[in-house]
N, C-alpha and C positions, 0 to 999 in steps of 0.2 A: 363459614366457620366462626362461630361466637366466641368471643372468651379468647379472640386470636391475642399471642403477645408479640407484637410489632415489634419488629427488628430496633436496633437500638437507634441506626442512621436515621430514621425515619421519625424520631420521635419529635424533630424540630417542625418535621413536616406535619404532623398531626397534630401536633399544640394545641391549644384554644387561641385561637385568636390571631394564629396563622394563615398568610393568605390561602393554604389547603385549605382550609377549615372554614374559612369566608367565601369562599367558593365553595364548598358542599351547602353551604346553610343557604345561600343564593339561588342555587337548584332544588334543593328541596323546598324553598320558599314558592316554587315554581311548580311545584309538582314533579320535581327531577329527581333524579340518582348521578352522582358523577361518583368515578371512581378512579384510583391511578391504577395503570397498568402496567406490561410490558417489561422493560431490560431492567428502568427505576427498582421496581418491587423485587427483578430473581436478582438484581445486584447489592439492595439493602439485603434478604436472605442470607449473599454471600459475602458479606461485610466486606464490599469491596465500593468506594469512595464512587460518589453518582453524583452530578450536578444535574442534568436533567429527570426532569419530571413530567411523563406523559400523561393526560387526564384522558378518560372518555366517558359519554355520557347518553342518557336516550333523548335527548334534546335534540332535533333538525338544527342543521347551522345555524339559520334564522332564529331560532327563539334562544340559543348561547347569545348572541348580539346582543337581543332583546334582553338576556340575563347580566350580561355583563359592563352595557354601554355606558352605565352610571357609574360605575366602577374601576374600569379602565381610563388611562389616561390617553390609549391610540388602540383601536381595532384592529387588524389585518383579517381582508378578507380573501386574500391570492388562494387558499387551500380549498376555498369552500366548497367546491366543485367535487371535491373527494372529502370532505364534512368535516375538515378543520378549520378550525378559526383561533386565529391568536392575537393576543393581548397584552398589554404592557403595563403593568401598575405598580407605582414605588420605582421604576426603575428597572424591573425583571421580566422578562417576555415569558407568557406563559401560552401554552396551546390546548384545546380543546377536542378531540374526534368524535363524532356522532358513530353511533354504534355502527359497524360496515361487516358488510356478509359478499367480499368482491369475488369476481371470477377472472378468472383471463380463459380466452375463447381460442379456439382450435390457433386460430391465424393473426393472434393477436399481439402484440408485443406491450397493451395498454391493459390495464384492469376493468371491466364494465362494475364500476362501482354503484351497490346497492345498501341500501340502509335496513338497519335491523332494531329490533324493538328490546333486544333483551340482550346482558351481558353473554351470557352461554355460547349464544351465536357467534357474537363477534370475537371471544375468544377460540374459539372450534375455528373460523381462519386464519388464526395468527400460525407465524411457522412453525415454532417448538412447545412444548409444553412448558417446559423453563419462562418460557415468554409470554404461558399462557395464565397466568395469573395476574388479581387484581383484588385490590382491595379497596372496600368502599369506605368515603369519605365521609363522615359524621355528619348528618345536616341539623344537629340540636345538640346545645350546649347539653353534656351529662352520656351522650350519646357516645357509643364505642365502637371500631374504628370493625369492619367484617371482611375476613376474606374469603375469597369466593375463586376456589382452584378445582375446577370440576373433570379435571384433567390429570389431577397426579401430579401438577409438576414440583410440587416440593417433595414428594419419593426420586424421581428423577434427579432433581438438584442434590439428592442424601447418595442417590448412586450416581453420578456425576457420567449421567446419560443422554444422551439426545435423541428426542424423540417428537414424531409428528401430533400433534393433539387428534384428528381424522387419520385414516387410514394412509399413509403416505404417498400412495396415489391418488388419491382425492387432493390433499395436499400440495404436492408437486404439480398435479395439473392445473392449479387451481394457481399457480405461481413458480413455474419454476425453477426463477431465481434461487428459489429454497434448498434446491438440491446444492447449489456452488456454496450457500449462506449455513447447509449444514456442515462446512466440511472448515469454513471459516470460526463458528464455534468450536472444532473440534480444537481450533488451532488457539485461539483467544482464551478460551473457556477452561481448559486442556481437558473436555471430555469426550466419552467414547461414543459414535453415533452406534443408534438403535440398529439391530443387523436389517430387521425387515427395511429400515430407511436407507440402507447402505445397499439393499438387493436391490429397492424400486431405484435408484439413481442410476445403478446398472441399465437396467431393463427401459428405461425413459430417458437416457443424456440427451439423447440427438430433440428431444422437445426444450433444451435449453435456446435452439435456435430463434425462437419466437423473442428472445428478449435483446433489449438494444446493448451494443459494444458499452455503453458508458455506465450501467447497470453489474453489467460482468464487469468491467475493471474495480468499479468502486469495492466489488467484495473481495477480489480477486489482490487489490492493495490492503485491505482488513486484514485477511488472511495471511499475510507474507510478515505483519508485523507483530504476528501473536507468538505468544512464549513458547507455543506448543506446536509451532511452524511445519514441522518434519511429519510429524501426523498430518497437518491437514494435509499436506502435500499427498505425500501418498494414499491417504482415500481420496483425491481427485485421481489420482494414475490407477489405484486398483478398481476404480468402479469406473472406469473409460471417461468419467467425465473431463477430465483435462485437454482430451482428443477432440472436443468440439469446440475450444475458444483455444488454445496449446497447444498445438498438433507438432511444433517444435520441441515441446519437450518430452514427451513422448516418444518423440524419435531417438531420442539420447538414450532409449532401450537397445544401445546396439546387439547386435549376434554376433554371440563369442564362437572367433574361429578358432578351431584345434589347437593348428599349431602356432599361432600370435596371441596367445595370452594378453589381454589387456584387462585395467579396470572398469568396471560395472559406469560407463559416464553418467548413466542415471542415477545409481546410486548417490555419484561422487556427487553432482550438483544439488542433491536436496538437503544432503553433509555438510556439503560449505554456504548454503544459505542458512540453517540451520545454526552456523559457530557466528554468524556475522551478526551487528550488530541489530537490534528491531529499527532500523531506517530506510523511510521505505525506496529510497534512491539507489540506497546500497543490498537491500536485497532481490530488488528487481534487477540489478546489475548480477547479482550472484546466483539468481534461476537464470540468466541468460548466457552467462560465460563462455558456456562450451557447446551453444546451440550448433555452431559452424563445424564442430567435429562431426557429424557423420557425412556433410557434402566434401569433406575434405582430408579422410581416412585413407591411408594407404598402405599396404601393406610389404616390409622390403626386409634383405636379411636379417635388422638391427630390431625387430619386429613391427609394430604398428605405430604408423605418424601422422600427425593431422595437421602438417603444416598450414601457417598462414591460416588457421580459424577462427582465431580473433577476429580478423580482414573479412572474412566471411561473417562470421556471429556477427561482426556490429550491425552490417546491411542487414541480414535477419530481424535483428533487434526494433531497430527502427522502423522496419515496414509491420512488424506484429504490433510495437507497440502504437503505430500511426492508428492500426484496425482497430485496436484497443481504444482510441480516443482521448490517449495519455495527452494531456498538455504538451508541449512543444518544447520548454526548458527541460522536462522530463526526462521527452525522447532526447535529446540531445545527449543530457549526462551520463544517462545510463550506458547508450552506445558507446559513449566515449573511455567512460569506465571496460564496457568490454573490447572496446579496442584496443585498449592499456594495457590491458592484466598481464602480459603475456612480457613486458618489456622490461619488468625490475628481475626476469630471470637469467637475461643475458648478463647479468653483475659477475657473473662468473668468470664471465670474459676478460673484466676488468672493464672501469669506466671511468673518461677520462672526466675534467674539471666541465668540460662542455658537452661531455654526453651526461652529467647530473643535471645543469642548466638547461637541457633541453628538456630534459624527465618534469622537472618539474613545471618548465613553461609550457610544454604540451598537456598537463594534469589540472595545472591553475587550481580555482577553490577546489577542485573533487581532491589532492592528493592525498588528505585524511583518510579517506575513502578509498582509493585507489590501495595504499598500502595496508590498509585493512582486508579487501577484500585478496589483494595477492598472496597474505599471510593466510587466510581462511582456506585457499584455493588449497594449499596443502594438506591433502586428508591422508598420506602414504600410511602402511602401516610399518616402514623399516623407518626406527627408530633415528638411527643413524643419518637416511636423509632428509628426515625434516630437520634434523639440527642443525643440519651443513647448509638447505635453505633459508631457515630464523634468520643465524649467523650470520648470511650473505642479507638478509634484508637489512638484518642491524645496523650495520658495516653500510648500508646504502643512507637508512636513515642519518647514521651519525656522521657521512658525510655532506649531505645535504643542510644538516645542521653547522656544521663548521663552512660551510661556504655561505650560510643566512647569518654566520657571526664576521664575515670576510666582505662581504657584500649588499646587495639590496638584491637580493634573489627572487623575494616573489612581484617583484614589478620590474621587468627586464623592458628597457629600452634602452634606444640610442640617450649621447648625451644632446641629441637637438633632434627639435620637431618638424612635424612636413612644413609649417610654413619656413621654420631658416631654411632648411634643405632648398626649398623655393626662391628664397631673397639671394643668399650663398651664390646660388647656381642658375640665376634670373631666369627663372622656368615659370612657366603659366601651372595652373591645377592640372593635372593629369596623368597618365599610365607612368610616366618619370617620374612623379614623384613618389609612386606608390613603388617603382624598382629600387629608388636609393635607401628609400626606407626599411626596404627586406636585407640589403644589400648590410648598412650601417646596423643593424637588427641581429644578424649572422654574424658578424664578428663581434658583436656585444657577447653572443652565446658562446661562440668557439675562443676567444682571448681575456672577457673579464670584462671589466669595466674601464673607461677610456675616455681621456679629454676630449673638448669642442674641437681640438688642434687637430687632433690625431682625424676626429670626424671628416674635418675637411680637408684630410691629406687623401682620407679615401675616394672622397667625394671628387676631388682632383682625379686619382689617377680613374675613378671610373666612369666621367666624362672625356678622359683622355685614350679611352682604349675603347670607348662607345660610337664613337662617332667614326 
């Protein structure tokens, strides 16, 4: 398209005498075409703030290097294998793609990467239309900037559609990743996928198995932190794709019996991931909440319980997310978070100065967290008791706050360490000093805070009743 009028973000990048612009006239000095592509171009479109800048070009690796090695201050060639290469000049890392036309094979979980001679191609593999556009870089001063969308997708981005540039089985077999990555734009982007792309993900999930756990998580946390959350969710649940990497949350479809009326738990968990905030600790803690409710449903006169599913959900939690390939600090919080959720609701009971101190020694940095996601967890629709639960949180927060104005709450220890405990009670390193320390640790929680004195009056009587 001639006569294109580039987006206004863009226009720093087109300048004369920007490194775009020295880079197009470098390739074209070369007999090349570079052009940028991809999220850069539908996100300038969408006047939505883009640091990255994707180029591609019909250069082989090899001769980008050759193009660039006077100009660059550092090369990288780790990509080039799949026809990137990148570059560092002025201080800004920039990358290059050789035109790519990839496959992924019946049993493959890797791409058999092939190189292409023309942009058309290498756009007809990218995943969406939206993505499937590029405009090319000026290689002569006076020269105007062409974009080249042979795909539609700036109709797409006017009707704020998703859509496969090939037939979306072609597409999807051809990667796919594409199928979870379409349901991740649905979520980020807030638009609607195309129905034929929403039927082929139906009819193909069980081909997402070809791809690695750390592929599926990475779009899989994309997804949970986009504005439009609840959508993507549920096009992964109504097109079975969630059933091949989630088969926990799916389950949360429970079957409403007659006569125990309960809430929809599927419903409710893509509701309270949904209110929570886009973090992605705290919303992968809020899809997982209530994964332990259907091993641990039962039904008795007062109607349906699913005691102790916290206790359940967090073990769930951490084994899906171990398969997932989540980092380890990850798993940790998250479990922990849903091993929590369930514990600022006994406030009702009443709580004493050391059942707060424990709340919050047991939550440590998640409690932000934690009493967000337990405020979230409340979806009821009876007016009346979510305010008697607020209420009751409030009343939790604002005592926790008058006891962090009373004390040193969020660092609970004794007033002395393993080595006094050791010098005190002429003990060697070992299993004793780690008992005095839980010992001196419990009544810091259960009485408040407490002199060196007092320390070693316990420490007395519980070497005197130890032995």
């Amino acid at each position: 398209m001639a006569g294109l009028v580039i987006p206004q973000r863009l226009d720093r990048v087109m300048a004369e005498g920007t490194p775009a612009r020295q880079l197009g006239e470098r390739f074209a000095a070369a007999g090349r075409q570079l052009y940028l592509v991809g999220g850069s171009v539908r996100d300038a479109f969408l006047d939505t703030v883009t640091n990255d800048l994707d180029f591609t070009t019909d250069a082989r690796p090899e001769e980008t290097v050759e193009i660039l090695e006077d100009w660059a201050s550092s090369v990288f060639r780790v990509g080039e294998q799949f026809g990137t290469i990148g570059v560092v000049h002025d201080g800004i890392a920039y990358e290059i793609t050789t035109f790519r036309s990839d496959v992924y094979r019946e049993d493959s979980r890797k791409p058999v990467v092939e190189f292409s001679d023309d942009i058309e191609t290498d756009l007809s593999r990218r995943d969406f239309t939206v993505n499937a556009m590029a405009i090319r870089i000026p290689g002569a001063s006076g020269d105007e900037p062409e974009m080249v969308d042979p795909f539609n997708g700036l109709a797409d981005l006017a009707a704020r559609s998703i859509r496969t540039p090939l037939d979306p089985e072609v597409s999807f077999g051809d990667d796919p990743l594409r199928m979870l990555r379409l349901f991740r734009f649905v979520s980020t982007l807030g638009f609607a996928p195309d129905a034929a792309a929403a039927g082929a993900v139906a009819a193909m999930r069980q081909r997402l198995s070809v791809i690695s756990a750390e592929r599926i998580r990475d779009e899989l946390s994309k997804l949970l932190v986009g504005s439009n959350v609840a959508d993507g969710l549920w096009g992964l649940l109504h097109t079975g794709l969630a059933g091949e990497f989630l088969p926990e949350l799916t389950a949360l479809e429970l079957e409403q019996d007659p006569h125990h009326h309960h809430k929809d738990v599927l419903a409710h968990t893509v509701a309270v991931v949904a209110k929570t905030s886009p973090i992605e600790t705290l919303r992968l803690a809020a899809l997982f909440h209530d994964v332990g409710k259907p091993a641990t449903r039962e039904f008795g006169p007062q109607g349906v319980s699913f005691h102790h599913h916290e206790v359940v959900g967090a073990r769930m939690t951490r084994e899906r997310m171990r398969a997932l390939r989540y980092p380890k600090e990850i798993v940790k919080d998250v479990s922990q978070l849903v091993f929590l959720h369930m514990r600022p609701h006994t406030y009702k009971m009443g709580w004493t100065d050391a059942a707060v101190r424990r709340y919050v020694r047991d939550a440590g940095p998640l409690l932000p967290l934690l009493n967000e996601l337990v405020r979230c967890d409340v979806t009821t629709r009876s007016q009346r008791r979510a305010r008697a639960i607020s209420r009751r949180l409030d009343e939790l927060e604002e005592r926790i706050d008058e006891l962090r104005n009373q004390e040193e709450l969020d660092a609970l220890r004794p007033p002395i360490d393993g080595n006094e405990v050791m010098q005190y009670l002429g003990i060697a390193p070992g299993p004793e000093v780690g008992q005095a320390m839980k010992l001196l640790l419990e009544h810091r929680i259960e009485h408040g805070p407490y002199d060196v004195a007092e320390a070693h009056r316990l420490l007395d009587e519980w070497k005197a009743t130890s032995r």
